[in-house]
N, C-alpha and C positions, 0 to 999 in steps of 0.2 A: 647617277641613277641609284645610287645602293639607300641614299636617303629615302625613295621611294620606297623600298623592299626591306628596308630593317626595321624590326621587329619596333614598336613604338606604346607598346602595353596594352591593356584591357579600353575598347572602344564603350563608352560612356554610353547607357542605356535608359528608355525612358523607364523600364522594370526596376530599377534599381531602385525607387524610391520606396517598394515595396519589398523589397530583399528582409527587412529585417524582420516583418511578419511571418515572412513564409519559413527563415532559418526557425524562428521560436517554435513554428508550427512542426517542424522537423524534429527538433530536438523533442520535443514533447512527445513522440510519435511511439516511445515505449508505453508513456503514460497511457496513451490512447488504442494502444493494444491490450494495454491488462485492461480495462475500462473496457472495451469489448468482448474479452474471453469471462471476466464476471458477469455480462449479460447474458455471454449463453450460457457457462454456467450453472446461471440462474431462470433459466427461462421458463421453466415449470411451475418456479413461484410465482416470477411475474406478470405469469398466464392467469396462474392461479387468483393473486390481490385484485387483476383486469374485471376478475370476472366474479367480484366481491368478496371472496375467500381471504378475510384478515387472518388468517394462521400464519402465514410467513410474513407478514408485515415487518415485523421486527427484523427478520434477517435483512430482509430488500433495504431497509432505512441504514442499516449496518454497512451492509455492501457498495450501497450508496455515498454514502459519506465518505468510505473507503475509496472510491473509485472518485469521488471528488478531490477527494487530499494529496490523492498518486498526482492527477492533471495538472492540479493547483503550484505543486510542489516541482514537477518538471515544468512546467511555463517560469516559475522564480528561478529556478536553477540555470533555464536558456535562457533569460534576462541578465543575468550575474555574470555569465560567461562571456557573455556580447559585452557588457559595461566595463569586466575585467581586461578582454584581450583590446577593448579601446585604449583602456589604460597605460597598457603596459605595449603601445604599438604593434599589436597584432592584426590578422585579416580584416578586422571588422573598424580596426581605427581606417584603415587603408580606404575600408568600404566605405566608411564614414565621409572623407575628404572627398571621392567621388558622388555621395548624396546631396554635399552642401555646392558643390560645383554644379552639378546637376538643377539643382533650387536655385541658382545664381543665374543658369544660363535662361532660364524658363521665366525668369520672375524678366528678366531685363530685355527680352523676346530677341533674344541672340541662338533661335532655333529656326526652323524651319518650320511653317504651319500650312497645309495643304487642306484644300478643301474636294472630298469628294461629296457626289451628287447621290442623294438616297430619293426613295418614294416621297419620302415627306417632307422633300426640302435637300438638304446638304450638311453633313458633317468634317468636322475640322480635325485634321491628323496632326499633330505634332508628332516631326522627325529630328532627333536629334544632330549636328553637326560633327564633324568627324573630329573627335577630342578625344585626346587617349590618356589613361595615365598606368605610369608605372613607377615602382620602386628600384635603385640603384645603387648601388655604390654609396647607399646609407642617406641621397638624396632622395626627394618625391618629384618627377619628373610627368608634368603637364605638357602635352605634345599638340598642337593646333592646326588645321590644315587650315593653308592659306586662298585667297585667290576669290573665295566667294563675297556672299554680301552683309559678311562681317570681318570682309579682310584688315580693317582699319583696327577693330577691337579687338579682336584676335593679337594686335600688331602693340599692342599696350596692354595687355595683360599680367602684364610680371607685377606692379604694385597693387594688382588686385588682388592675385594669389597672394601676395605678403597679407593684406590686410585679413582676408577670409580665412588663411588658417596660422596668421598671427607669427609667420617662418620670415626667416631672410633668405632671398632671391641672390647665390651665388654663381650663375651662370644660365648663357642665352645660348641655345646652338641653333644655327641657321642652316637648313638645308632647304633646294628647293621645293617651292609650295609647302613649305613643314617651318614652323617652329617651337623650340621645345625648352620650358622655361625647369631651371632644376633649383628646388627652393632644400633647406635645409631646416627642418621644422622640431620639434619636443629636445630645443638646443640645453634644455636645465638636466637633463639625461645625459648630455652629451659632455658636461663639464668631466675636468681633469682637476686634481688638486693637486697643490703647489709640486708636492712630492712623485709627481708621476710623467710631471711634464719633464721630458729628456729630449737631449741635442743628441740626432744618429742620423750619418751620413750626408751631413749637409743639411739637415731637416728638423723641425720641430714640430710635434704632434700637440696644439693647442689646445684643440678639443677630440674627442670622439670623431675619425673621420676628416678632419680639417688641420691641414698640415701646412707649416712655412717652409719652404724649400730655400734658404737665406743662401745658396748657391747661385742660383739660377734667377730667384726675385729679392736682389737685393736691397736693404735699405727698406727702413718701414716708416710710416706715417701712422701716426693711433691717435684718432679725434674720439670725445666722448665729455658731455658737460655731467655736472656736480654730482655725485653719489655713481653714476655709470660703471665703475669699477677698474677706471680705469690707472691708478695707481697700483692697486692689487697685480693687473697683470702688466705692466711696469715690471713688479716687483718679482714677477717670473720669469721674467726674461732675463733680467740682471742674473738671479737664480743660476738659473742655465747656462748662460755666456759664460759664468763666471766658473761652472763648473768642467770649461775644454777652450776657455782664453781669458784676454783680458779684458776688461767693462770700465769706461771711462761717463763717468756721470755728470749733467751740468744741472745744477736746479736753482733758477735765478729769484725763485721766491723764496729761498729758504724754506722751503714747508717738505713733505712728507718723504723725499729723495732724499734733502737735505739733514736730513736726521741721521742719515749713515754715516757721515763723513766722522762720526762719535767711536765707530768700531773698527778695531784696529786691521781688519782685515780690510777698511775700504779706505787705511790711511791715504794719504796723497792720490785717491782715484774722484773725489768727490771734491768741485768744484761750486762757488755760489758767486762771487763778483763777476762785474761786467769782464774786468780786465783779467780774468781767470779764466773766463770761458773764452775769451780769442785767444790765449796762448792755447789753452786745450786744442782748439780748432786746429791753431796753427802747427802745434807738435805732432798731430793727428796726420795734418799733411803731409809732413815731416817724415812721418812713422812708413807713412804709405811710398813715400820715394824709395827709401831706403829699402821696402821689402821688394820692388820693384829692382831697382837695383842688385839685390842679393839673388831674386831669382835670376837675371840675367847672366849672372856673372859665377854661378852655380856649375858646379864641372856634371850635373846632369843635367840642364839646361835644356827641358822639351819645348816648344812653339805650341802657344794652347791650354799647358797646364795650370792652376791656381796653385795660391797657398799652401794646398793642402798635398800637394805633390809634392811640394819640399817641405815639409811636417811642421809646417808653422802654424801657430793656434786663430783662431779668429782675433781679430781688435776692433770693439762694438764703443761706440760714442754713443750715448742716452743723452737725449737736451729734453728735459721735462718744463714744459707750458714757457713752449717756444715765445707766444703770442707775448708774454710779459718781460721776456728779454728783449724780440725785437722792436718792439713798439718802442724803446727807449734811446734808440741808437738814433743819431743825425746823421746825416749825408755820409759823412767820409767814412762814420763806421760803419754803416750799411756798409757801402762799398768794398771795408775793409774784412767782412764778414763773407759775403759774399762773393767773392775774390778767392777764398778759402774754401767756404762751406759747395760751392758746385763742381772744382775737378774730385773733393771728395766723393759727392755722391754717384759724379758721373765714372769717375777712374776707381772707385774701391774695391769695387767687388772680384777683380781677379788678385788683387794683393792680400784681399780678406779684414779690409777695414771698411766697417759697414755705420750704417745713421740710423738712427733712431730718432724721431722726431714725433712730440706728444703735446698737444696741445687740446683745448675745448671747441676749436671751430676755424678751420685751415683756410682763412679767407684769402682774397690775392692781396687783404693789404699786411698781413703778414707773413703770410708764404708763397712767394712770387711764383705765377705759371711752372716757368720753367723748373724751378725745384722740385713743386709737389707731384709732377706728371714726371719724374724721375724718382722718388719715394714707390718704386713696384708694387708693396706689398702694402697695401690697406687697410687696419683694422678698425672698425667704431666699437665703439662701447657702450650697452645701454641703446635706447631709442633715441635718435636724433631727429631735428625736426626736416623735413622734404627739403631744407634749403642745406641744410647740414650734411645731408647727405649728397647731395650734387656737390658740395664744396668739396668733400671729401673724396669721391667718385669719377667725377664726371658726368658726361652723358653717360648712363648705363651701359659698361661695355659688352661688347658678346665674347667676354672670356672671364676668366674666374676670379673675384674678388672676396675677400673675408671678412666677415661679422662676427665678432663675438662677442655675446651675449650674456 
């Protein structure tokens, strides 16, 4: 029942489409006070010019213009202010997203239209359905009541919201008769650069508001085709891991990973031959027994704790454009890879050896079910295409996944 009664933001109005005239009209509303106290003022001249009397002409045409310029100039200046606080996400951008939802739901007759009966026939009411939105936790939160007779549209509204205000859709909350889609929108505001992004307490702040908890969702998957950016933030994570553990790299194209292996800080950590990235895998496994091991055999030995309880640093594996490594294996090294690469992804994460795995399009023919639905943490890169994204995804789930943009 608390779904019913919690608070669900400002209920979507048919006024709203006019909000923006009335605030101008508001703001203006000094202008249009001096513009009235110069009328009266003036009102013995302009009694005076009424009733032919050119002697104060001159003043009244002064005043005039005067009283024009004040209006004129407080209407640009609540223009500018509105244009500005869209800009920069203020009330008006907020109000904004509800105007264009509002134009969305009217244009596609996803309202309610009654008709009452006049003398002269019958008038048609449009009443809006019960759609709420509010701001949160730095997301924009669309809230639907379900059950009527747009339960079905209501019920597929998340890639609408993406398209209409151009956000990525990072979580569905289900309550009954309620659902409430929470999009993350003006994501080029929300970047961090290379230098700001830090590993603290388990977690990595990738953007503004959008955090990898690599505790808790271990193991990431990053799909993103040509120019997407997706080597860039690669190249942050490496960053990062490297600055509170160890970072073991495999780039079987040689190309933009594979450049590192040149600095002597990433001697013996960067890998490029077939037969170099199964031993990586395999000393990986190796790496993870032995911490496993160690915590067990540990004279504070608690039931529960990770790595990080016995002050061992993270061990992060990066396989950059998976798809070009695996597609070259036959049978037995499939086999042989996979044999390795799954109690890693499945057993790492309380020893604190984690996967990274980066490719341009996570299909099942080269990354089987069962791996990439154990890859927790999700990022795309760039816009991918509808199919690219279910590969990547899933069926849209109703908990939280990451886009960066």
């Amino acid at each position: 029942m608390t779904g019913l009664f919690s608070y669900k933001g400002k209920r979507l109005q048919l006024y709203y489409k006019y909000l923006n005239v009335w605030y101008t009209f508001l703001f203006s509303l000094p202008s249009f006070a001096m513009v009235v106290w110069l009328c009266w003022s003036k009102q013995t001249e302009i009694i005076s010019l009424v009733n032919g009397n050119q002697r104060y002409f001159q003043q009244i045409v002064t005043a005039g213009m005067l009283g024009l310029f004040l209006l004129l100039s407080n209407i640009c200046v609540s223009i500018s202010v509105i244009k500005q606080s869209r800009l920069k996400g203020g009330y008006f951008s907020r109000l904004q997203r509800c105007q264009w939802l509002l134009k969305y739901l009217i244009e596609n007759n996803l309202v309610d239209i009654k008709k009452r009966k006049m003398e002269n026939g019958s008038q048609e009411l449009i009443q809006t359905p019960s759609v709420y939105y509010r701001r949160k936790d730095s997301l924009d939160c669309f809230t639907f009541k379900l059950g009527g007779k747009h339960h079905k549209e209501f019920l597929s509204m998340g890639s609408v919201l993406e398209e209409l205000f151009l956000g990525d859709l990072v979580e569905v909350d289900r309550v009954p008769m309620f659902v409430t889609y929470k999009l993350m929108l003006d994501t080029k505001d929300r970047r961090l650069s290379i230098r700001e992004v830090k590993a603290r307490n388990g977690s990595i702040e990738l953007m503004k508001g959008v955090l990898w908890d690599y505790d808790k969702m271990p193991n990431m998957l990053i799909s993103g085709g040509i120019g997407g950016g997706k080597t860039y933030f690669i190249y942050t994570l490496i960053k990062v891991f490297m600055e509170i553990g160890t970072v073991k790299i495999a780039d079987p194209k040689r190309s933009d990973l594979g450049v590192l292996a040149e600095l002597p800080a990433f001697k013996g950590h960067v890998v490029m031959e077939k037969e170099e990235i199964f031993r990586l895998l395999e000393d990986s496994l190796e790496m993870m027994i032995k911490r496993y091991k160690f915590m067990r055999e540990h004279e504070n030995y608690t039931m529960g704790k990770n790595y990080a309880f016995y002050e061992m640093p993270p061990y992060v594996v990066i396989v950059d454009e998976w798809a070009a490594f695996f597609i070259t294996l036959d049978y037995k090294e499939t086999e042989r890879v996979l044999k390795v690469l799954m109690p890693l992804i499945l057993q790492g994460r309380q020893a604190g050896v984690y996967m990274i795995i980066a490719l341009q399009r996570p299909d099942a023919q080269n990354l089987p079910n069962g791996l990439r639905d154990n890859l927790l943490a999700k990022a795309s890169l760039g816009r991918l295409s509808e199919l690219g994204y279910k590969m990547t995804y899933g069926v849209r789930p109703y908990g939280p996944v990451m886009i960066v943009c």
